[in-house]
N, C-alpha and C positions, 0 to 999 in steps of 0.2 A: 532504381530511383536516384542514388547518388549521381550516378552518370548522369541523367537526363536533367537534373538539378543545376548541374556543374556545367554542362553548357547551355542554362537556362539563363544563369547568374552567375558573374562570378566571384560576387559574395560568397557563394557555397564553400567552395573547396579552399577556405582558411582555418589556420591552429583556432584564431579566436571564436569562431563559429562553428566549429565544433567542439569545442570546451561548452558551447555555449547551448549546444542542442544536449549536450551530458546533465548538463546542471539542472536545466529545462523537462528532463524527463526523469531524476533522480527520485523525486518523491511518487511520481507513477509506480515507479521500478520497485522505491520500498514496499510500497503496498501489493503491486503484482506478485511479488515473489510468496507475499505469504496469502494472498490468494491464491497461487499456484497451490500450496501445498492443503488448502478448504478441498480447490477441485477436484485434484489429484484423489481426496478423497470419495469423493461423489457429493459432497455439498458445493455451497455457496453461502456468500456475507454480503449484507447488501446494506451493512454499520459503517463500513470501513471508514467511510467519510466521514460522519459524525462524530467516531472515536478518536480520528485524526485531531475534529477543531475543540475537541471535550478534553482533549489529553494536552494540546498545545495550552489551552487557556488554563488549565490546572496548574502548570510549568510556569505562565506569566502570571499568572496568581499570584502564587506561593514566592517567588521572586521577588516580586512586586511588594507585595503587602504583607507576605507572611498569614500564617495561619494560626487566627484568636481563637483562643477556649475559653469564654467568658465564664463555663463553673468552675475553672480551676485559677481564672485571675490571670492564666499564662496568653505569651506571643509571642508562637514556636515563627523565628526567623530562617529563611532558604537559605544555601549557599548555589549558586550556580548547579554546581555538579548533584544539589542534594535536591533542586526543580527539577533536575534532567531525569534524575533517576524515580520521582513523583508522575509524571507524564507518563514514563515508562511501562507504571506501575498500573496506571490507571487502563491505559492501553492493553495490559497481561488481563486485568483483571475481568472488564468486559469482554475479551474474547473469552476468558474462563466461563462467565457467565452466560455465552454462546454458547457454546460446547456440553453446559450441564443442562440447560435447559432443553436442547437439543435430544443429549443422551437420556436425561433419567425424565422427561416426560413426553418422548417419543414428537415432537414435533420437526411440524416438514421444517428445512433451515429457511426457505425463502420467508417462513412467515415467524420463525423464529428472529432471525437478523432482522426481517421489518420493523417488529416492537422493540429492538433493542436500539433503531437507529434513530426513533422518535421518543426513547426514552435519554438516550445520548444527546438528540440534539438539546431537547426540554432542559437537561441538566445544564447542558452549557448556557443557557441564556439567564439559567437560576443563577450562576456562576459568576459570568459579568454584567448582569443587570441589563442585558440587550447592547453594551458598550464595550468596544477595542479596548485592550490591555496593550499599553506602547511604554515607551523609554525603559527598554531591558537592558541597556546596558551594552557595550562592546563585547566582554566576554563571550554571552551568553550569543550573542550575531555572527562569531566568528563561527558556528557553526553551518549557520544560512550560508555567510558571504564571503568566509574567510577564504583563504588558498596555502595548500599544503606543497608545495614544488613543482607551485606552476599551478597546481590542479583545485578545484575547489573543493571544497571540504565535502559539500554535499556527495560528489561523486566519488569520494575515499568511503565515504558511509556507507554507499552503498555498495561500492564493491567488495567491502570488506561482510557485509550480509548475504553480497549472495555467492561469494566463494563459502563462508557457513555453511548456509543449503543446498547449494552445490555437491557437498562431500557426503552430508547429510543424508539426504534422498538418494546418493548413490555408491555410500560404501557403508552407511549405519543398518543395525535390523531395523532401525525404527524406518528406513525408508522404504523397504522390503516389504515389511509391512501396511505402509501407505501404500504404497503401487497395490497388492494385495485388496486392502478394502476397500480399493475403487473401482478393482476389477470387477469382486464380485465380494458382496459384504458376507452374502448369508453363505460362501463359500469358505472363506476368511472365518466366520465363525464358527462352524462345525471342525475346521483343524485344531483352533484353539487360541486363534490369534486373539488379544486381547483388542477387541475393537470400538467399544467404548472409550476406553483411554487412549487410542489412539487420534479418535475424531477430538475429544478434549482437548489433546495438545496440540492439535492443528488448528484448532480456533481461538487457542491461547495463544502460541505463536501470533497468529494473525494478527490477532489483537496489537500483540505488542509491536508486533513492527506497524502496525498502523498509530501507534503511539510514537513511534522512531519519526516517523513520515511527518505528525503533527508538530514536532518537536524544529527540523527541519525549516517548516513553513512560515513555524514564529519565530525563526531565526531571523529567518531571510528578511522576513516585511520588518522585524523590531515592533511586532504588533501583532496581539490575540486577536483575531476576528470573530468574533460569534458566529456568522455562517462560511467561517471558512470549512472548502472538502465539500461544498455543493457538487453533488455527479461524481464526484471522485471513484465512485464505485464503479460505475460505466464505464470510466477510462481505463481501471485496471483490472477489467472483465475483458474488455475488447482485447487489452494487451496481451492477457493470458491466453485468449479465443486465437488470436492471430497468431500467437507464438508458438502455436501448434497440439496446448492441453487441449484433451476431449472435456467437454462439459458432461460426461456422462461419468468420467474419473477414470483412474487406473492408466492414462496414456497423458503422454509431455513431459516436461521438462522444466526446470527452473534457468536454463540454460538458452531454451525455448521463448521463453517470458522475456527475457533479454531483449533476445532478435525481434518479438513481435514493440517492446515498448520504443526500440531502436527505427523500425520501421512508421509507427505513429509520429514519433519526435521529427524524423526527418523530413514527412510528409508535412507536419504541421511548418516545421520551418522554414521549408521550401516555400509552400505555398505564400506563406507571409512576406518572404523578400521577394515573388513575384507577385506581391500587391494584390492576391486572390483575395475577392470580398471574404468576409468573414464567413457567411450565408452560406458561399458558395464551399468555402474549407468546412462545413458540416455535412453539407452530401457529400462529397468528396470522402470524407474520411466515411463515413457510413458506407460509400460503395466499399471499399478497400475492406472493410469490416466481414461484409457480404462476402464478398471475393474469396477472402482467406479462410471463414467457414466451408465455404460451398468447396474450394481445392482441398480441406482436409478430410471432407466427407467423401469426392471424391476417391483421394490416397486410401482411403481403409477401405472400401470396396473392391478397390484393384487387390489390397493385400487378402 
């Protein structure tokens, strides 16, 4: 793809444009990666987007206006770093509430994350009144738009999360473990593996990096959107699909997720600087989607 790109355009093969497909695929990536580690299990979240713009608008909230307690008279004021770590928070917590609802009352995760992603969105419009939260401030942006030596900050955020789960899922038990319950649960459970807590903290995790992701978003725009993270979920299902994780769990990579959000990003950029309708970059990426399912179903029948 890069080659055929690069003698398509040669736009393509610059530093600035590709800094620029990094930064462009950076908030995919956060949320792929902890989608990787849902799948990797044998579930799926289909919140992620909502917790994104529920956890961003909490962050411009609290920023913003500070959070009244009318029975106690108080008005608890943010510091930058003390919204960032509120967002965060909110982001842990709904994946937690993922994860338990899941475990301790046995529901399938697709219909589990569905209530939680119309319960997230719901909250967010209680949230900002159906209205953008804007003028955050330069601080608080320089995480969107800033640049760290050279490189934008977005994409130090992310690399610096998924060398995390990188080492994570393949030198911790806890990763051992994950490969484990995705294989085979009720196998996993009969040796002794503690597999209940383990789907908890994959959907907690999630969570939070999908709070990371929303944090990001309202950096970059300097603005809480109320339906910001429309589809987001899609995007970092495909990326995980493509990057090589089975959606059945126990097989991929956080590593995987990578190449597949690297492969979406470049397609989408490509196509933009060859002026492809818009229309037309949705089948497009949809075939490639198909593609990269059908060759990995392919690969495990050969093995």
């Amino acid at each position: 793809m890069v080659v055929l790109m690069s003698l398509l355009s040669d736009r393509f093969l610059t530093v600035e444009n590709g800094l620029n497909i990094l930064r462009q695929i950076s908030v995919n990536l956060c949320l792929s990666v902890g989608m990787t580690l849902i799948i990797l299990s044998g579930g799926i979240d289909l919140s992620v987007g909502a917790v994104l713009a529920l956890a961003g608008a909490v962050a411009a909230g609290l920023l913003k206006e500070g959070l009244s307690l009318p029975m106690f008279g108080v008005l608890l004021q943010f510091t930058v770093w003390g919204a960032i770590l509120a967002g965060v928070v909110v982001g842990l917590a709904l994946g937690w509430f993922n994860g338990f609802v899941i475990t301790r009352f046995r529901l399938p995760p697709f219909v589990a994350t569905l209530g939680t992603l119309s319960v997230a969105r719901g909250l967010t419009m209680l949230w900002t009144g159906g209205y953008p939260i804007t003028g955050l401030g330069e601080t608080f942006g320089f995480m969107g738009t800033g640049f760290w030596l050279g490189v934008p900050m977005p994409v130090w955020i992310c690399a610096f999360w998924v060398a995390v789960f990188v080492v994570v899922t393949r030198r911790t038990r806890f990763g051992r473990h994950l490969y484990a319950v995705g294989g085979n649960e009720r196998a996993a459970l009969l040796t002794g593996l503690p597999v209940e807590r383990v789907k908890l903290w994959v959907y907690t995790l999630g969570g939070g990096l999908a709070g990371v992701a929303g944090l990001m978003v309202t950096a970059r725009l300097d603005s809480a959107q109320p339906n910001a993270g429309l589809g987001y979920e899609l995007d970092s299902i495909a990326a995980v699909v493509i990057g090589g994780t089975s959606l059945s769990g126990g097989r991929g990579s956080v590593m995987g997720t990578v190449l597949g959000c690297l492969i979406i990003g470049v397609l989408n950029n490509g196509l933009f600087l060859l002026n492809v309708s818009p229309f037309w970059q949705q089948v497009i990426k949809g075939l490639v989607i198909l593609a990269a399912v059908a060759l990995d179903r392919m690969s495990q029948r050969n093995d």
